[in-house]
C-alpha positions as CSV (number, residue, x, y, z in Angstrom):
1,X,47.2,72.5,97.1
2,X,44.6,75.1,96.8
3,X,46.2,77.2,99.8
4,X,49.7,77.0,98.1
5,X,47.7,78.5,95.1
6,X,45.9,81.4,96.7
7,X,49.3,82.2,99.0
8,X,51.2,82.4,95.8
9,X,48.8,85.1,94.4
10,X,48.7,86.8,97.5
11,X,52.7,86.9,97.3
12,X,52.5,88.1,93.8
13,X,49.8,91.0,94.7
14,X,51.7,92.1,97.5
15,X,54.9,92.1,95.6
16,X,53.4,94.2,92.7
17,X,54.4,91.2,89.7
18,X,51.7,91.5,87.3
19,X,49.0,88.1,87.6
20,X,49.1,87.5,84.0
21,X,51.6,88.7,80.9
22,X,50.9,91.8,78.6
23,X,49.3,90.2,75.5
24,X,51.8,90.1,72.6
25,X,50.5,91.7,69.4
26,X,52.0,91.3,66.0
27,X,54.4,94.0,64.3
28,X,52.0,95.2,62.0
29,X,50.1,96.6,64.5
30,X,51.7,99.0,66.8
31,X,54.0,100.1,63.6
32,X,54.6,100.6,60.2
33,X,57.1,99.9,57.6
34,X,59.0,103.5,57.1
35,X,57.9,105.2,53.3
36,X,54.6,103.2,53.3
37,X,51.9,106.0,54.2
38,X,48.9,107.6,52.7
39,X,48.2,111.2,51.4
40,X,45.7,113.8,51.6
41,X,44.6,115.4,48.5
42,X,42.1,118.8,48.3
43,X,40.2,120.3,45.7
44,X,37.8,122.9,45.2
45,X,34.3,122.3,43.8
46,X,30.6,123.0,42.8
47,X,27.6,121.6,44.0
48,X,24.6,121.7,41.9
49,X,20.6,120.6,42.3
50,X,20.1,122.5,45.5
51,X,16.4,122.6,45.9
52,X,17.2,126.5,46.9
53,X,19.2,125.9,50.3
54,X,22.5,126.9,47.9
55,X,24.8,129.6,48.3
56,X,24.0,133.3,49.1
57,X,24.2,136.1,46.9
58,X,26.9,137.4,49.6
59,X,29.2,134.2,49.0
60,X,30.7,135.4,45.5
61,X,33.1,132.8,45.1
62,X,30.4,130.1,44.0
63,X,29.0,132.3,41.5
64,X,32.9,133.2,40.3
65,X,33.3,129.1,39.8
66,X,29.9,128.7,37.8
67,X,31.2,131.7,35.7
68,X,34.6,130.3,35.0
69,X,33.2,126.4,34.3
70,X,30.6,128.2,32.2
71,X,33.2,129.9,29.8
72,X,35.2,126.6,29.6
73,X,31.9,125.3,28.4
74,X,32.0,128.3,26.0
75,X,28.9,130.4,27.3
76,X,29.9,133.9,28.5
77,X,28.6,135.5,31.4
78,X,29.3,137.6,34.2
79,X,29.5,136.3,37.8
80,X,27.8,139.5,38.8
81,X,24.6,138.2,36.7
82,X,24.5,134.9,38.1
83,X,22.1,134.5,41.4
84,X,21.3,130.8,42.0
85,X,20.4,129.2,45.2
86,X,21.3,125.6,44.1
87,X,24.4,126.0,43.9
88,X,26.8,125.8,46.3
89,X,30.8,126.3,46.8
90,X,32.6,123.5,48.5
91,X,36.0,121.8,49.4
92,X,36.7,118.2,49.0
93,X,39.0,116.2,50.8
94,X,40.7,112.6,50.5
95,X,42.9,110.2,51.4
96,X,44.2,108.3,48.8
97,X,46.2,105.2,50.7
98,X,49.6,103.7,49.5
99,X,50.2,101.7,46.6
100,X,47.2,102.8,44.8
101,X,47.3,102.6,41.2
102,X,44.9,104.6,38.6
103,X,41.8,103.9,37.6
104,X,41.1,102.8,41.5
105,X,37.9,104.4,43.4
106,X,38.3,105.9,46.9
107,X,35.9,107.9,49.1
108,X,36.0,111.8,49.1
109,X,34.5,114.6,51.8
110,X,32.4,117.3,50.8
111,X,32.6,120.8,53.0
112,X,30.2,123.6,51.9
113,X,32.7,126.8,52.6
114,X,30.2,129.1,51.8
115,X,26.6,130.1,53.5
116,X,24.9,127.0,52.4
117,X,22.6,125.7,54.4
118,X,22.1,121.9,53.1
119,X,24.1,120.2,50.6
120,X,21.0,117.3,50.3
121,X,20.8,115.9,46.9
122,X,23.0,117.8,45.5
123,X,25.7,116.5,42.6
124,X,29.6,117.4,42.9
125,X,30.8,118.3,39.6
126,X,34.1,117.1,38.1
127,X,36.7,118.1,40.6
128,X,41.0,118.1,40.5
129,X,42.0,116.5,43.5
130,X,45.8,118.1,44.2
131,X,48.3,116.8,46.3
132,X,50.8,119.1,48.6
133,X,52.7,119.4,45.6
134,X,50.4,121.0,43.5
135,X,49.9,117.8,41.2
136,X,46.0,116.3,40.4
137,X,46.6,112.7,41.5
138,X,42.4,112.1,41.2
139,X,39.0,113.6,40.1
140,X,36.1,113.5,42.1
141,X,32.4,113.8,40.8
142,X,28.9,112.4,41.7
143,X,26.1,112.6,44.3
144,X,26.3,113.3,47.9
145,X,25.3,111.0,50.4
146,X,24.6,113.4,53.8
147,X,23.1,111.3,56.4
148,X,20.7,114.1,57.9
149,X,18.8,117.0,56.6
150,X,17.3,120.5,57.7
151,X,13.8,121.3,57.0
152,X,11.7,124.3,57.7
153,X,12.1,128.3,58.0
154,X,13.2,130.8,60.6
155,X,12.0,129.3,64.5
156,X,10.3,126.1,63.0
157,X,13.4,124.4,62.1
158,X,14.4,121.0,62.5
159,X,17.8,119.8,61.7
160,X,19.5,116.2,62.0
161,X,23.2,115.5,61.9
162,X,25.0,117.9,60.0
163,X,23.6,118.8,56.5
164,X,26.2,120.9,55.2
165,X,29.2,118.4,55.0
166,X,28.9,115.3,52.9
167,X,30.2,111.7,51.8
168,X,30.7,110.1,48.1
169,X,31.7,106.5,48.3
170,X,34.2,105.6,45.7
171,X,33.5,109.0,44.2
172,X,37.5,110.1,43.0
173,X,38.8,108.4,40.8
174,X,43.0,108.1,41.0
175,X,44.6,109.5,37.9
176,X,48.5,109.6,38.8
177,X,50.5,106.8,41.1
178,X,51.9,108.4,44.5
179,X,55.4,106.3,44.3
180,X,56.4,104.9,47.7
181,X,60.1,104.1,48.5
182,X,60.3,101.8,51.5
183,X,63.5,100.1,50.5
184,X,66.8,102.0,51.4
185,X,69.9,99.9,50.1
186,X,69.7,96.6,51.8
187,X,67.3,97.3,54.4
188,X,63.9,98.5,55.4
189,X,62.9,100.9,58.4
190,X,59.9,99.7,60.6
191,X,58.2,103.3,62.8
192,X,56.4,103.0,66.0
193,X,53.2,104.1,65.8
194,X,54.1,105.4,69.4
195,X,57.7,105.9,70.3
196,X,58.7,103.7,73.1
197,X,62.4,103.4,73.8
198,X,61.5,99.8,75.4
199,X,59.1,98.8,73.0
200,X,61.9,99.5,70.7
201,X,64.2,97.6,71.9
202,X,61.8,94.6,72.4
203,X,61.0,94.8,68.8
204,X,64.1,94.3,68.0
205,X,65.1,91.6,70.2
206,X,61.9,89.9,68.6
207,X,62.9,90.0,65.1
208,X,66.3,89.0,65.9
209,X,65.1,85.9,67.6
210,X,63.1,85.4,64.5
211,X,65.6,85.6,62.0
212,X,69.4,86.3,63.2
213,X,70.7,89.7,64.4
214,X,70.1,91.7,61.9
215,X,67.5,94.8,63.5
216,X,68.5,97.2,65.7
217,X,66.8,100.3,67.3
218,X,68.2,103.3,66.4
219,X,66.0,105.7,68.7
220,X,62.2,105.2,70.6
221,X,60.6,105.3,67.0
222,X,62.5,103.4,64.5
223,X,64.2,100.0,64.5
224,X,66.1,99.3,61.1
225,X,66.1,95.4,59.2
226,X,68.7,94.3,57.0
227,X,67.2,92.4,54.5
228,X,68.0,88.4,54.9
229,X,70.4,87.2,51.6
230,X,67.2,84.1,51.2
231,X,64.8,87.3,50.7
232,X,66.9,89.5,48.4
233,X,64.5,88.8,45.8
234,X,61.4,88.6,47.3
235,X,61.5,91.6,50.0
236,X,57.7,91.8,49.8
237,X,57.4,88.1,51.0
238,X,59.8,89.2,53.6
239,X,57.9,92.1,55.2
240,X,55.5,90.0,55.2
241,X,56.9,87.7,57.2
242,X,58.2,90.2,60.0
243,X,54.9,91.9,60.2
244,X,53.7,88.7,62.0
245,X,56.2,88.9,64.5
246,X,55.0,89.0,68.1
247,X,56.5,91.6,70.4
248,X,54.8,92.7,73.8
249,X,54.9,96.5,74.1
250,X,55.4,99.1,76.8
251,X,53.2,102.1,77.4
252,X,53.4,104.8,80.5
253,X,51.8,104.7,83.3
254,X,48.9,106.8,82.6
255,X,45.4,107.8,84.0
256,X,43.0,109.9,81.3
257,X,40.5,112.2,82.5
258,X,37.7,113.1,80.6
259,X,35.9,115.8,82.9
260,X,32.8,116.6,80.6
261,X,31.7,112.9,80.9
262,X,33.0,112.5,84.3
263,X,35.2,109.4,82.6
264,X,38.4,108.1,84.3
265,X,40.6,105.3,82.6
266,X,43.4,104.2,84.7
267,X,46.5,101.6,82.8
268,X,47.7,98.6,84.7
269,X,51.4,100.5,84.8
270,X,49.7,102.9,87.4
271,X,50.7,102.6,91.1
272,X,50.2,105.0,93.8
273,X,51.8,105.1,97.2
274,X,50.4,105.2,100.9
275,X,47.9,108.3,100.9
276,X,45.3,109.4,103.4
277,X,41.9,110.6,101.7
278,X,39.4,112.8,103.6
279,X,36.1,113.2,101.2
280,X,33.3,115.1,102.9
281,X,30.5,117.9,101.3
282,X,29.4,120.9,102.9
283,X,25.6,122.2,102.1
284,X,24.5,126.0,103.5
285,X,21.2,126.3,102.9
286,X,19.6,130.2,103.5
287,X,15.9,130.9,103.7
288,X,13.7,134.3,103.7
289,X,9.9,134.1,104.8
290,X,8.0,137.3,105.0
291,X,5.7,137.2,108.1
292,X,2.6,139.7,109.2
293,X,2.8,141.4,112.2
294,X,-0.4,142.3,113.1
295,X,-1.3,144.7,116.7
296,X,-3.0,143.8,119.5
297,X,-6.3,145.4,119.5
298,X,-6.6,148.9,120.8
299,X,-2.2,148.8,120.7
300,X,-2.6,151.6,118.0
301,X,0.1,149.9,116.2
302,X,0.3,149.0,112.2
303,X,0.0,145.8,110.4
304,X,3.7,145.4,109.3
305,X,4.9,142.7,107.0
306,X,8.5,141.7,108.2
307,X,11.2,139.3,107.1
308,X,12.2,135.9,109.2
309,X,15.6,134.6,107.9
310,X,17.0,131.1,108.5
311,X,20.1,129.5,108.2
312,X,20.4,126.0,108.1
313,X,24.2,124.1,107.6
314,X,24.2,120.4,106.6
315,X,27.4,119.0,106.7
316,X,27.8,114.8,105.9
317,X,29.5,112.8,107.9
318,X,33.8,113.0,106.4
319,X,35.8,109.9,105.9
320,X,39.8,109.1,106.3
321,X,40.4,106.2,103.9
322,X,44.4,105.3,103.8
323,X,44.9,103.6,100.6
324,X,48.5,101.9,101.1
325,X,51.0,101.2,98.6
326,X,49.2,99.0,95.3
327,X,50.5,97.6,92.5
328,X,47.7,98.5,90.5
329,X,44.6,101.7,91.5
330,X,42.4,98.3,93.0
331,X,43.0,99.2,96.2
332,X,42.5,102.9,95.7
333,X,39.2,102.2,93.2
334,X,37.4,100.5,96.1
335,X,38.6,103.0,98.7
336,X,36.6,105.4,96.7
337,X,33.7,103.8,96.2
338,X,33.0,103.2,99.8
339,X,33.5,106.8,100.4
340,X,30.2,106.8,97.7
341,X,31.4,109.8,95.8
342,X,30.7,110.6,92.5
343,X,32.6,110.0,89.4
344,X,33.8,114.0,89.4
345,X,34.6,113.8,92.8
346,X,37.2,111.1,91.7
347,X,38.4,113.4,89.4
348,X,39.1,116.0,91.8
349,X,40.8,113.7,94.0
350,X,43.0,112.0,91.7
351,X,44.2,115.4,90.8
352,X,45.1,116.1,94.2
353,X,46.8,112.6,95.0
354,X,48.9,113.9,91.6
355,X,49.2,117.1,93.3
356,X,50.9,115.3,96.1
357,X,53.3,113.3,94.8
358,X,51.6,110.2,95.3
359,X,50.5,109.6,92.0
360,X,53.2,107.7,90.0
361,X,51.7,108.0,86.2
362,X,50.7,110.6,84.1
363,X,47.5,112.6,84.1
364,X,46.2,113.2,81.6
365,X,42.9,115.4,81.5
366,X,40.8,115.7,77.6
């Protein structure tokens, strides 16, 4: 019994059918229900309570904003006249998420724009938060939390993290509703979070096993639902529903190259045919010694100093490893490793194997 086991994974090996199934993973998360997203809002600030590591005379701007808040505050004066160091221009950033109503708290980024050189301790004042439309949909205001610091002058300087960009947790506060329109007539859209003309079409397959045939896959991104007649009026309950559905996805064949960590991540779609790899290093190693040449006695020669050069070639011992044709880069994975080459080495040659055609996936190199 055992034998019939192991022959039958052998068979399946050989015959490149995968040992075990892709996992299934629900709806909800390798796509999205089309007109549910989140939006970026940016505004444009002042930091204040600098202990003197604050904007520059040179960076105008900040002292332009203090003048402005200053005469909305009804005191007068010239940006030319103000010089502070604790203060300190900046942009804030935000993502304020769908269905969000006012009154609720979300996180906000602080991003010195001008020559600050740490933003620790300091307080954002009251800031607009706009959306792409030019609309304030929240306010932002209180103290930054950093995570490092700078401390010292000129050479003697230490610095951890990043000091000039900054967090406020539930710092902006949402003043207007973003509305979201996700239902169009009688149905609802659902996006792939990566376009997959298979993964597609399985989705829709799913959902039409799950409730009737009533999705279909317009392109590689979006699959449209008709709306059930039992769920007409509870289409909330009913997204919730199909964002539970199981669908096993499809992905190319890729290999991603990360060449300043030496990093190679091959997917279990990848398959490479019969190739002969040759891996061997060359070393030329050139030496100068400066030698005395001293005269025999009574020669009337001159003590000369005179160069002795070397050359000296190592060359290790080259491999031929054929790698046949694999279901999965296994075969090719072990091949390399008893060549005993180094991570970036594997780089270079899975770039060739591309190079020759033999390579049926994508490289991708970050």
């Amino acid at each position: 019994m055992l034998r019939k086991y192991w022959m039958a994974l052998l068979v399946m090996i050989f015959m490149g059918a995968p040992l075990f199934a892709s996992p299934s993973v629900r709806l909800k998360d390798i796509a999205r229900i089309e007109g549910v997203r989140e939006n970026q809002l940016i505004g444009y600030g002042v930091v204040v309570g600098l202990n003197g590591t604050g904007d520059k005379s040179a960076a105008i701007f900040s002292s332009k904003a203090i003048s402005n808040m200053l005469k909305e505050m009804g005191i007068s004066l010239s940006a030319k006249d103000i010089k502070m160091r604790n203060v300190a221009a900046v942009m804030v950033t935000a993502r304020i998420p769908a269905f969000v109503r006012p009154g609720t708290k979300i996180d906000c980024i602080v991003s010195s724009v001008g020559d600050a050189t740490d933003l620790s301790n300091g307080v954002l004042l009251m800031t607009p938060l706009m959306g792409p439309d030019g609309k304030v949909y929240a306010v932002a205001q209180g103290p930054l939390s950093l995570g490092g610091y700078s401390a010292g002058q000129g050479r003697t300087k230490t610095q951890k993290n990043h000091p000039t960009v900054g967090r406020i947790p539930n710092g902006a506060i949402v003043e207007r509703e973003i509305p979201m329109e996700f239902i169009e007539g009688d149905h609802v859209g659902v996006l792939l979070n990566q376009p997959d003309f298979t993964t597609a079409h399985r989705l829709a397959e799913a959902i039409n096993s799950s409730f009737g045939e009533i999705a279909h896959a317009l392109d590689g991104s979006r699959v449209v639902v008709s709306i059930p007649k039992e769920f007409k009026k509870d289409v909330v309950g009913f997204i919730s529903v199909l964002e539970q559905v199981k669908v096993e996805p499809d992905v190319n064949a890729r290999v991603v190259i990360n060449e300043r960590t030496g990093t190679v991540v091959a997917g279990r779609n990848v398959k490479i045919d019969t190739v002969a790899i040759s891996h061997g290093s060359l070393s030329i190693e050139v030496k100068s010694q400066w030698m005395v040449s001293q005269p025999m006695p009574l020669a009337g020669g001159s003590t000369e100093v005179v160069p002795q050069n070397g050359v000296r070639v190592v060359e290790q011992e080259g491999k031929m490893v054929v790698v046949h044709s694999t279901p999965t880069v296994g075969d090719l994975a072990s091949a390399l490793n008893a060549l005993g080459i180094s991570p970036r080495d594997i780089i270079s040659i899975f770039q060739a194997i591309k190079q020759a055609g033999a390579l049926a996936a994508d490289l991708i190199i970050i």
